[in-house]
C-alpha positions as CSV (number, residue, x, y, z in Angstrom):
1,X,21.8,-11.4,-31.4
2,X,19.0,-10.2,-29.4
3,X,16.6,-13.3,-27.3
4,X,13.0,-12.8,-28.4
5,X,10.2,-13.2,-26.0
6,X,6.7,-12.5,-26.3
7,X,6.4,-9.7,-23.6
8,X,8.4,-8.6,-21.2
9,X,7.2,-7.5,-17.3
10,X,9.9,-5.3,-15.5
11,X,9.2,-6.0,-12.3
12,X,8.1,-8.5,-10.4
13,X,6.4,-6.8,-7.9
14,X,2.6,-8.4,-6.6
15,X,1.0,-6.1,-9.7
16,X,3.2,-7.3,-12.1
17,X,2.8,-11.0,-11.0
18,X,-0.4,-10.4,-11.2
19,X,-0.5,-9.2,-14.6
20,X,1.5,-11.7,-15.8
21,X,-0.9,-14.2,-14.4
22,X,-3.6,-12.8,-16.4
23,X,-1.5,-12.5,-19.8
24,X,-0.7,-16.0,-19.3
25,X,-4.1,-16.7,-18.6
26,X,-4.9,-15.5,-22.0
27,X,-2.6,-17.1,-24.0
28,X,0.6,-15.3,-24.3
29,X,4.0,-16.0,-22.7
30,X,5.4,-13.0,-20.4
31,X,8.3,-13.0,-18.8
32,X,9.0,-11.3,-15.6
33,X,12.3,-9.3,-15.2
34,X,12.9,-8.6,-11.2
35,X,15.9,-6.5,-9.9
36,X,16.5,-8.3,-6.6
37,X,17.4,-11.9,-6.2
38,X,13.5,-12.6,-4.9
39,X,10.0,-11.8,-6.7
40,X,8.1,-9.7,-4.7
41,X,9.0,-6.2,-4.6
42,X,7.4,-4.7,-1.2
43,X,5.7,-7.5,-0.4
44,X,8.7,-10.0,1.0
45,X,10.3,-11.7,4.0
46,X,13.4,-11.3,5.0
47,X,15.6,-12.7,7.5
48,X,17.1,-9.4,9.2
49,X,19.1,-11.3,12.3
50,X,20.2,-14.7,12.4
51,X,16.7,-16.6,13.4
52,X,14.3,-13.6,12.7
53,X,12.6,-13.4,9.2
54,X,9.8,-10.4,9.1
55,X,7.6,-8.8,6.2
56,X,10.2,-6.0,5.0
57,X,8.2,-3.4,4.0
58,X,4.2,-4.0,4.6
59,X,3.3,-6.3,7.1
60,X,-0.7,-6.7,6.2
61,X,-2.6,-7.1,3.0
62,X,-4.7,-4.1,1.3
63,X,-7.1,-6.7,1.2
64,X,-6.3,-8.3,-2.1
65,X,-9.1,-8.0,-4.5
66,X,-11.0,-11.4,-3.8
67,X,-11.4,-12.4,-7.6
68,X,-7.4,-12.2,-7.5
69,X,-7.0,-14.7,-4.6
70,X,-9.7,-16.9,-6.4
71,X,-8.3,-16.5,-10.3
72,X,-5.1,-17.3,-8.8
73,X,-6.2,-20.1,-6.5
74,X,-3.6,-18.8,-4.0
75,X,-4.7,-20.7,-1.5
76,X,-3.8,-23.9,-3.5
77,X,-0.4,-22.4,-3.9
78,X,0.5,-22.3,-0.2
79,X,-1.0,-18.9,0.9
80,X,-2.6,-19.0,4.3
81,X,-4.0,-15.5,5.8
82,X,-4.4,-14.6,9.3
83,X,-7.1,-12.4,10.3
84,X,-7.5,-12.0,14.3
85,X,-10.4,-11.0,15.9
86,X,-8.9,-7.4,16.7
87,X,-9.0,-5.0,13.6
88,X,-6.6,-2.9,15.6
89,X,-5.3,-2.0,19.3
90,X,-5.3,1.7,19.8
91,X,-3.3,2.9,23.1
92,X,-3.5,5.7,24.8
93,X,-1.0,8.0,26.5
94,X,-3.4,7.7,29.8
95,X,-2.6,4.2,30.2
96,X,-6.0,3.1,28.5
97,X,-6.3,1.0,25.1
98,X,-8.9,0.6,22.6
99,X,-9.6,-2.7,21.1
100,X,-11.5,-2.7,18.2
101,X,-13.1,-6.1,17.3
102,X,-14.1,-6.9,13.8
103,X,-17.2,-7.9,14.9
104,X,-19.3,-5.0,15.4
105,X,-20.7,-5.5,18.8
106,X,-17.7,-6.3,20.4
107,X,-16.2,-3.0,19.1
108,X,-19.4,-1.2,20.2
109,X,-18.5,-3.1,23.5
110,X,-15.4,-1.6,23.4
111,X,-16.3,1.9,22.9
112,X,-19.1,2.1,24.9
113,X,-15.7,1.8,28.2
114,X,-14.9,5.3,26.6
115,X,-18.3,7.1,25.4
116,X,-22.0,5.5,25.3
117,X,-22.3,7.9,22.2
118,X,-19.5,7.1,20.3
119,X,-20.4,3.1,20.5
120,X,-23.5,4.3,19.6
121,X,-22.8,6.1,16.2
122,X,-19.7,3.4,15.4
123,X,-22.7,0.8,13.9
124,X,-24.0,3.5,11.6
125,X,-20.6,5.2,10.3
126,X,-19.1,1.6,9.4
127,X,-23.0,0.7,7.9
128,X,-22.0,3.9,5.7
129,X,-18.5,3.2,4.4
130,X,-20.3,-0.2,3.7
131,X,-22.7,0.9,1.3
132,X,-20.2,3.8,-0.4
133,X,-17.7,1.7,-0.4
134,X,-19.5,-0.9,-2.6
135,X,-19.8,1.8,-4.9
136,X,-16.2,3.2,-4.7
137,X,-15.2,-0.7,-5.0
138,X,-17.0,-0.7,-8.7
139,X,-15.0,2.6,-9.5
140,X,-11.4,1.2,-8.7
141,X,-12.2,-2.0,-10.4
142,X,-13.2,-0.1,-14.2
143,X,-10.6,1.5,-16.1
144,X,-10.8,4.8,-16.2
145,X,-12.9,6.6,-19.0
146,X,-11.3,7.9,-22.0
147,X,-13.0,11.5,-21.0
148,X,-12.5,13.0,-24.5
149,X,-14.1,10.4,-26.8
150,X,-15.4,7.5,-24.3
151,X,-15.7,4.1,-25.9
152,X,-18.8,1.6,-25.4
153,X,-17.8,0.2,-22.3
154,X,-16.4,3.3,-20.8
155,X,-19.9,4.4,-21.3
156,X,-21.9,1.6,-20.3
157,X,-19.1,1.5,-17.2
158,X,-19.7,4.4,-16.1
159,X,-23.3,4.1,-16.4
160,X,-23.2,1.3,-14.0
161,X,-21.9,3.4,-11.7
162,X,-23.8,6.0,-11.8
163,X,-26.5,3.6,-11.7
164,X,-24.9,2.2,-7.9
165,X,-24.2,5.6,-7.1
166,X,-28.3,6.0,-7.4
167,X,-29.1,3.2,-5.7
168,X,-27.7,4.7,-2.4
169,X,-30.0,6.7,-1.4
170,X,-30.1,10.7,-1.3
171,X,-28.2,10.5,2.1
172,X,-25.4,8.5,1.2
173,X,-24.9,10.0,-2.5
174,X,-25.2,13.2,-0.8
175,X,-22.2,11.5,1.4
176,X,-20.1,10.2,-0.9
177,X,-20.0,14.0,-3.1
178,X,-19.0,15.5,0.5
179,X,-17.0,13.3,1.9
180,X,-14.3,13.0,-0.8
181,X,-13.0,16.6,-0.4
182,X,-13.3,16.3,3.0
183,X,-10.6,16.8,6.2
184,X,-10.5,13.4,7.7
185,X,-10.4,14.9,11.1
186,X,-13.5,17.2,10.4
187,X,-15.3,13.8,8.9
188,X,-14.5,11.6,12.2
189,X,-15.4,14.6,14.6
190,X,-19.1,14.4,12.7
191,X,-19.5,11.0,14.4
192,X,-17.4,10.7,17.7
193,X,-16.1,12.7,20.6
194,X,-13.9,10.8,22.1
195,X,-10.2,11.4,20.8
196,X,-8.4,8.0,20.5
197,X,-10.9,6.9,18.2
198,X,-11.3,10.0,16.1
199,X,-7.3,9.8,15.2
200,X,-7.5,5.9,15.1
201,X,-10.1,6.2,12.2
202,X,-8.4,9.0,11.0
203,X,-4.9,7.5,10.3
204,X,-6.0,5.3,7.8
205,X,-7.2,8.5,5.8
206,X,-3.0,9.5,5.8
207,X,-1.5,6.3,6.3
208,X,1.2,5.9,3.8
209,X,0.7,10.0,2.1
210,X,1.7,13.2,2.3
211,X,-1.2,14.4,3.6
212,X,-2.2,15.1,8.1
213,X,-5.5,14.8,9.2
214,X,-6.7,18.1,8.2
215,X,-5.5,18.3,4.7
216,X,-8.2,18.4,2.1
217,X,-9.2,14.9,0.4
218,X,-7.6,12.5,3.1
219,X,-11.2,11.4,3.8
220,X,-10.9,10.2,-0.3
221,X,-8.0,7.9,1.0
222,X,-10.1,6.7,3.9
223,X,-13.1,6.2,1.4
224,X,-10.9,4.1,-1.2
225,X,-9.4,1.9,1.8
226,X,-13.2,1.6,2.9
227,X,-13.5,0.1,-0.6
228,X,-11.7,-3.2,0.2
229,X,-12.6,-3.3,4.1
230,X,-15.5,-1.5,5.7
231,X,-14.4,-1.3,9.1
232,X,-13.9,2.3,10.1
233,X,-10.2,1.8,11.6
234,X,-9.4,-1.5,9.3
235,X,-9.1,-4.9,10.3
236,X,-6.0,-6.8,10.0
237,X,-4.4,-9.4,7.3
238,X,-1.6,-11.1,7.7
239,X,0.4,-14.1,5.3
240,X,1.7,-16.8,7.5
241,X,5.3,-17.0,6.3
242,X,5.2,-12.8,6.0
243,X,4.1,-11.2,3.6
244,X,6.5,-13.0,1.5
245,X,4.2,-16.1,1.2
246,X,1.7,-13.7,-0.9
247,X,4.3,-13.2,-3.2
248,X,5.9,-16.2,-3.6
249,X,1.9,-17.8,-4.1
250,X,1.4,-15.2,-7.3
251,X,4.7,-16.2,-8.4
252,X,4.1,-20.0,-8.4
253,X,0.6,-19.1,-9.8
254,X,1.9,-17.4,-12.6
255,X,4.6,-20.2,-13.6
256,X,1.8,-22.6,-13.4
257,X,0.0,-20.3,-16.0
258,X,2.7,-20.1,-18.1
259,X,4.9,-17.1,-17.5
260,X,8.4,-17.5,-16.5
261,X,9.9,-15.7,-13.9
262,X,14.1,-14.4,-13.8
263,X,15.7,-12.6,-10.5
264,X,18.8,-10.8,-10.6
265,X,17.7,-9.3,-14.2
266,X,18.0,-5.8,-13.5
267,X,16.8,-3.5,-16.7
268,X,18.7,-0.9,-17.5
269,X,17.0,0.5,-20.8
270,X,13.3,0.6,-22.9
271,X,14.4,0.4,-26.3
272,X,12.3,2.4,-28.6
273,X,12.3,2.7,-32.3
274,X,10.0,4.5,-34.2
275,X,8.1,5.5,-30.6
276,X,7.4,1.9,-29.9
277,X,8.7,0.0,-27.5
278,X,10.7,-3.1,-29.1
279,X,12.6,-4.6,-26.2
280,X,14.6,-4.1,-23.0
281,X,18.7,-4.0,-22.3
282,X,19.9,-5.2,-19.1
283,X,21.9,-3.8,-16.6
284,X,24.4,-6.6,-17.7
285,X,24.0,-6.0,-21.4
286,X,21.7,-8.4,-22.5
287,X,18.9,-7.4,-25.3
288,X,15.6,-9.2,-24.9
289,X,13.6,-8.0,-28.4
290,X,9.4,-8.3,-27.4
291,X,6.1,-6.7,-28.8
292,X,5.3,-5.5,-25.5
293,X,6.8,-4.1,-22.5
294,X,4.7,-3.8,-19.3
295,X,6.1,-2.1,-16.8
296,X,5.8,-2.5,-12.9
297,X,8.0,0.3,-11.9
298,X,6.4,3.4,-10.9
299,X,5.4,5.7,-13.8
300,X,8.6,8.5,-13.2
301,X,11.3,5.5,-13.1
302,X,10.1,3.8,-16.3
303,X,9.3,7.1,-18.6
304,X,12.2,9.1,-17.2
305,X,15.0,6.6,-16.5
306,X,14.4,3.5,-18.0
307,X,13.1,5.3,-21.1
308,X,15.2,7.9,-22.6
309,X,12.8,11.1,-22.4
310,X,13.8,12.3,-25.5
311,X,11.0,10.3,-27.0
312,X,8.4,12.1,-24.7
313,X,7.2,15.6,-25.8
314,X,8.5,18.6,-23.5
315,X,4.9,18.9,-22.0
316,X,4.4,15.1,-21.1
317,X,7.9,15.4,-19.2
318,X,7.4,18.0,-17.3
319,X,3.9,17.1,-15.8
320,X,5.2,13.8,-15.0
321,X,8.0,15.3,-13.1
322,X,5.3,17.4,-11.7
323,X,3.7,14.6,-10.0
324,X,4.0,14.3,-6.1
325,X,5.9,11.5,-5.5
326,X,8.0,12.0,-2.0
327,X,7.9,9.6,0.5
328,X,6.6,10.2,4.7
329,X,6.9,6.6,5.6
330,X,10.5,4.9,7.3
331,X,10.7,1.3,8.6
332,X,12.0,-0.5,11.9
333,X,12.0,-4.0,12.0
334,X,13.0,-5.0,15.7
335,X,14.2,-8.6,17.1
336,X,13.2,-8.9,20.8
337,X,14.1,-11.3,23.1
338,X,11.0,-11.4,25.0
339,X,7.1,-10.0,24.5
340,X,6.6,-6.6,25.1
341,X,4.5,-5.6,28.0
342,X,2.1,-2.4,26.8
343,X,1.3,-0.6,30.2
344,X,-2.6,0.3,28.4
345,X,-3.0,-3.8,28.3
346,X,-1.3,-5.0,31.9
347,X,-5.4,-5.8,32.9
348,X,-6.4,-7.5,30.0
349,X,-5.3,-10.2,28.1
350,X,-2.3,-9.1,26.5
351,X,-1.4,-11.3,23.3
352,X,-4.9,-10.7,22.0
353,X,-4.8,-7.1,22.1
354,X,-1.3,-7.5,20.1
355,X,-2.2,-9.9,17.3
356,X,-3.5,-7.1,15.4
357,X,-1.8,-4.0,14.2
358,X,-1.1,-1.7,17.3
359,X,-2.1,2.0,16.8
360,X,-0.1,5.1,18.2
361,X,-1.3,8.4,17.4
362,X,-3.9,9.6,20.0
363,X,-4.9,12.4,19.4
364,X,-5.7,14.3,15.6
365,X,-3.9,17.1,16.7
366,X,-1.4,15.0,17.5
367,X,-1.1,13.6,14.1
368,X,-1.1,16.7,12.7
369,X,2.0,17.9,14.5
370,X,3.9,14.9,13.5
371,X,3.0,16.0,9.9
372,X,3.4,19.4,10.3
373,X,7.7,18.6,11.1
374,X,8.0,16.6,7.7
375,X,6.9,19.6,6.0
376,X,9.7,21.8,6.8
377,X,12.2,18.6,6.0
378,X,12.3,17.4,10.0
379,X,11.3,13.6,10.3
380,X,8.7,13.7,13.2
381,X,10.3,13.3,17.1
382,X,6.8,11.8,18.6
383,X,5.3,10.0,15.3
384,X,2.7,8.6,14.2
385,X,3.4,4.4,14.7
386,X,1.4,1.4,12.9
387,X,3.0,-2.1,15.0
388,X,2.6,-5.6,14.4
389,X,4.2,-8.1,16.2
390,X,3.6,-10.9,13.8
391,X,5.2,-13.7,15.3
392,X,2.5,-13.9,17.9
393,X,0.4,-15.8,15.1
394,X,3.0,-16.9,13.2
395,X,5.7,-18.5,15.6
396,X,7.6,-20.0,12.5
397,X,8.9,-15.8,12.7
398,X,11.2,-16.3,15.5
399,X,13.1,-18.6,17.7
400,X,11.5,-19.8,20.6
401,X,10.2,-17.5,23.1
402,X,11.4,-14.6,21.1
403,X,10.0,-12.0,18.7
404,X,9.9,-10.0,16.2
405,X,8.2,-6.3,15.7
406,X,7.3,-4.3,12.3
407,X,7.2,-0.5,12.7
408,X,5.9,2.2,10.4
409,X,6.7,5.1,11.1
410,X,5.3,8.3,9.6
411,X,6.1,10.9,8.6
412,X,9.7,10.9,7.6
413,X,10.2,13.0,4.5
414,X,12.0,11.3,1.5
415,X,13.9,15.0,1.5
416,X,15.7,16.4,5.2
417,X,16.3,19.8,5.4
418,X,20.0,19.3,7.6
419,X,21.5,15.8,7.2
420,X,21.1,13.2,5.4
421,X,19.4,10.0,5.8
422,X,22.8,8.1,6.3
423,X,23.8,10.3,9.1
424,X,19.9,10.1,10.5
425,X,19.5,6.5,10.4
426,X,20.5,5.8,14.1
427,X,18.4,9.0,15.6
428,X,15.3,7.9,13.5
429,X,15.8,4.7,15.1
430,X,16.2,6.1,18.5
431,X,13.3,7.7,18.1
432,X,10.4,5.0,16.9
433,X,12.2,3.1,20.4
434,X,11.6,5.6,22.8
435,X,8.2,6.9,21.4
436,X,7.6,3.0,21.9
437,X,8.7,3.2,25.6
438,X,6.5,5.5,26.5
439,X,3.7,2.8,25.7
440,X,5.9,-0.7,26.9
441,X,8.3,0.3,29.3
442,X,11.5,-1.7,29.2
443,X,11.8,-2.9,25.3
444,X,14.9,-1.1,24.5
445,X,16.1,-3.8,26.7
446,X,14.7,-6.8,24.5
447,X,16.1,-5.7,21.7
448,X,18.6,-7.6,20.0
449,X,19.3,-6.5,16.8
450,X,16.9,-3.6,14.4
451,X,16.4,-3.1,10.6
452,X,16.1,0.6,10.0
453,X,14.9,1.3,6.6
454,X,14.7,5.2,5.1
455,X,12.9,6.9,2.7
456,X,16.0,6.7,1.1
457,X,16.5,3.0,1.5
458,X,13.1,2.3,-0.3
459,X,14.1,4.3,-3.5
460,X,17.8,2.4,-3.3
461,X,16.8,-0.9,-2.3
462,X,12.9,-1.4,-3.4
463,X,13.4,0.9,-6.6
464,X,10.6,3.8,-5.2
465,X,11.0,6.5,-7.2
466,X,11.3,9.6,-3.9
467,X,10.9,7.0,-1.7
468,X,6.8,6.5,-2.0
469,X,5.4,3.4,-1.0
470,X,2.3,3.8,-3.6
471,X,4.2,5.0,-6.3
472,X,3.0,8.5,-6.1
473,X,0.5,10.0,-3.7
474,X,-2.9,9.1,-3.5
475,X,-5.0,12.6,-3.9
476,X,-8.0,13.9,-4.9
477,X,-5.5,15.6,-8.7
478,X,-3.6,12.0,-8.3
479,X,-6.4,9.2,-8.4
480,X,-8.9,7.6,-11.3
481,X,-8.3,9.6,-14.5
482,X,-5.6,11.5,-13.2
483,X,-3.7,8.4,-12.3
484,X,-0.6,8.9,-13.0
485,X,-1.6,11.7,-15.4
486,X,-4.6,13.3,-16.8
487,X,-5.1,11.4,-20.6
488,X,-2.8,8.8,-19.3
489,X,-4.7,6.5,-16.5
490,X,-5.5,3.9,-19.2
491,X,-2.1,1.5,-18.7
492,X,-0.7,3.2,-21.6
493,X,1.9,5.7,-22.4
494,X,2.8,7.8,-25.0
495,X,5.8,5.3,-25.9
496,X,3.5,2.5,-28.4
497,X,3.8,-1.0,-27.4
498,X,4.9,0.3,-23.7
499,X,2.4,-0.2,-20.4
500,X,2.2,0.8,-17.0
501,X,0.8,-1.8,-14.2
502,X,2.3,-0.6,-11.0
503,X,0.5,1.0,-7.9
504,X,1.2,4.2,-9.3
505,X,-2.0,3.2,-12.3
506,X,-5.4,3.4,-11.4
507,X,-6.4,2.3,-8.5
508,X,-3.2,2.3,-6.4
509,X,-4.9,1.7,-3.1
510,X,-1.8,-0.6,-1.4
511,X,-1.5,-4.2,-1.7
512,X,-4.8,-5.6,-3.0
513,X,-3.7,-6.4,-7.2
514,X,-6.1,-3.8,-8.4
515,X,-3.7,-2.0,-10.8
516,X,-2.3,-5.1,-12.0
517,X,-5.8,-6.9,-12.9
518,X,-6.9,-3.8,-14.5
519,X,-4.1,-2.9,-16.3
520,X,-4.1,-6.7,-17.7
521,X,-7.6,-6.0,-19.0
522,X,-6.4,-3.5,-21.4
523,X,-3.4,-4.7,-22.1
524,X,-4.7,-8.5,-23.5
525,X,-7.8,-5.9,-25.6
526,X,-4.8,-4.3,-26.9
527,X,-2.2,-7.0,-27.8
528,X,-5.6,-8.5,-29.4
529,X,-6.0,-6.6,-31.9
């Protein structure tokens, strides 16, 4: 006979934690289903060599939303951030580095050692993504509108908005209308000449897509990061512990609020009667019956695989198999013996410059290129790097003296034109090393051990559906009411009783709970009535 519980999360991912907390929250009792022996799904720490425990997948927050950290009192539940002073490093070729302070004089400071004009105009573009941000912010925190018969609150939320939108001014509303279809590398060159910083600002507009500097709408992406963090090339925030700790706080959060959390519960099946959703099978044959099935998982794996699309109409099937969903991103976590030494930094204080994230890419056209290869199936030989080297805050990382390095690398498509990724593990790892040589001469010999994880990897391991790290890419046809699907961005599918809460819902903007705290919204008005 089948157990009963009172919903079931598959996943156990930060969104779904996060939704759990909130249906706890409000009374009910959901319990989390995670595939892998640890709650967390992206967002963990592993040990990868005897000694040397780093954030598998992302090594810094999104920022998560702040009403999450406080809702959940994470804080009380062990979570400790780390944001250094440095937003990023940026290092040039040339042998010169940009550091870009958080604080916005020191950044001009910085700026002003490679153009008195750029330092000048930095104030003003990050005043900008300030103010539209704000307003973008109010947009990823609403559920998107029912466009077809728009309810009370859709209405009055989108009213708001509009209201925000207003109160910009005619310069920035004009901004945010052009902005959002806009080439990221034709929106940075409005504001700066000097290169470094154009593609340092820039690769937070493609960070994570499928999309270079000069495709259309990867200033939306920029925008939407802007949202969370109005510093034009990011700042930095990192979990003492790895990114692990964030995970491990929601989970404790969520048990304290009354949901129950099981690892090693793989689900195999959505069981659906009637078109409802009544209850999950697992992969070892276990029937949980529930009202409610929320799923984590990104929207192709749960209404394609874990659902058996003969319950979905033709139509629905095929535009969900329609939407882009094939990962650019690849992995390498490196043990080193010994700290790096970056020839850009050999004058300055070194460790400072590297508690941040460390930015190689130099030049937009540069960035392009290394697109440009993973659109003809060719993971790119001089690629675009994001690098932390956590362990210099977080010493609990490494043994003693030693280090450890997180790499993403982009773009490495999900699908290689010649062999696959088994046989191109090693040469992708080659790679990321001796791009990084060229920039700290010497660390292929501090290397004692290296994690290299594919596109491939994160469907296998991580359960990505093509390998995407956001569950589908975030576009201008992917994001608000088209998220994952046009009539479909509202957590619900066309399965009754059956929800989506993953970063492949509305907004889906990286680690920051959004899509799991809206999703949660609706969900709780539904079970309600």
């Amino acid at each position: 006979m089948a157990a009963t519980r009172d919903i079931v999360i598959i996943g156990g991912g930060h969104n779904g934690l996060v939704t759990a907390f909130y249906l706890a929250k409000a009374g009910f009792k959901p319990l989390v289903l995670e595939r892998r022996g640890q709650a967390g799904g992206c967002a963990v720490t592993e040990e990868f060599h005897p000694g040397f425990r780093c954030s598998a997948l992302a090594h810094s927050c999104g920022p998560l939303l702040p009403e999450v950290v406080s809702d959940m009192n994470l804080a009380r539940h062990g979570l400790r951030m780390i944001t250094p002073d440095v937003g990023v490093t940026a290092l040039s070729p040339d042998g010169r580095a940009l550091v870009l302070y958080n604080d916005l004089k020191r950044a001009a400071d910085e700026i002003r050692k490679f153009s008195a004009k750029d330092a000048a105009k930095y104030p003003e573009f990050q005043q900008s993504l300030e103010k539209i941000g704000g307003v973008i912010g109010q947009a990823l925190r609403m559920t998107p509108p029912n466009i077809d018969d728009p309810s009370r609150s859709d209405l009055w939320a989108m009213l708001t908005t509009g209201r925000s939108l207003r109160k910009l001014g005619k310069k920035d509303m004009y901004r945010v209308l052009r902005w959002g279809p806009m080439a990221v590398a034709d929106l940075v060159a409005e504001y700066f000449e000097t290169e470094l910083l154009r593609a340092t600002i820039a690769a937070r507009g493609i960070f994570g897509t499928s999309l270079g500097p000069w495709s259309a709408g990867s200033s939306l992406v920029l925008l939407i990061r802007a949202a969370g963090d109005s510093h034009p090339a990011g700042a930095a925030s990192f979990a003492q512990g790895g990114m692990g700790a964030v995970t491990q706080a929601m989970a404790a959060a969520a048990k304290e609020a009354g949901a129950e959390i099981r690892t090693d519960a793989a689900v195999q099946q959505v069981v659906v009667k009637d078109s409802a959703a009544t209850g999950v099978i697992l992969a070892n044959g276990e029937e949980i019956s529930t009202k409610a099935v929320i799923s984590n998982a990104d929207p192709r794996r749960t209404l394609l695989k874990l659902v058996d699309p003969t319950h979905l109409t033709p139509d629905f099937v095929m535009k969900l198999q329609n939407v882009r969903m094939a990962g650019t991103v690849a992995k390498v976590n490196l043990a080193l013996s010994g700290l790096p030494k970056f020839t850009a930094l050999a004058s300055t204080n070194n460790d400072d410059a590297l508690r941040s994230r460390i930015h190689i890419g130099p030049e937009i056209d540069y960035l392009e290129r290394a697109f440009d290869e993973s659109k003809y199936g060719n993971f790119s030989p001089h690629p675009y790097l994001e690098v932390a080297i956590p362990s210099l805050t977080d010493a609990s990382l490494a043994p003693a003296g030693k280090h450890v390095m997180s790499v993403y690398m982009q773009f490495a498509p999900y699908k290689l034109k010649g062999p696959d990724w088994n046989a191109q593990r090693g040469a992708l790892g080659e790679t990321v090393i001796k791009k990084l040589a060229e920039y700290a001469p010497g660390i292929a010999d501090l290397i004692e051990a290296q994690q290299i994880i594919t596109p491939k990897d994160l469907e296998d391991t991580y359960g990505l559906t093509g390998g995407h790290i956001f569950h589908g890419e975030l576009a201008l046809d992917q994001f608000f009411t088209m998220r994952p699907l046009l009539d479909w961005a509202r957590y619900r599918t066309p399965i009754q009783n059956l929800y989506l809460c993953g970063a492949g819902t509305h907004p889906g903007a990286g680690l920051t709970g959004g899509s799991g705290a809206n999703a949660a919204k609706e969900i709780v008005k539904e079970l309600r009535k």
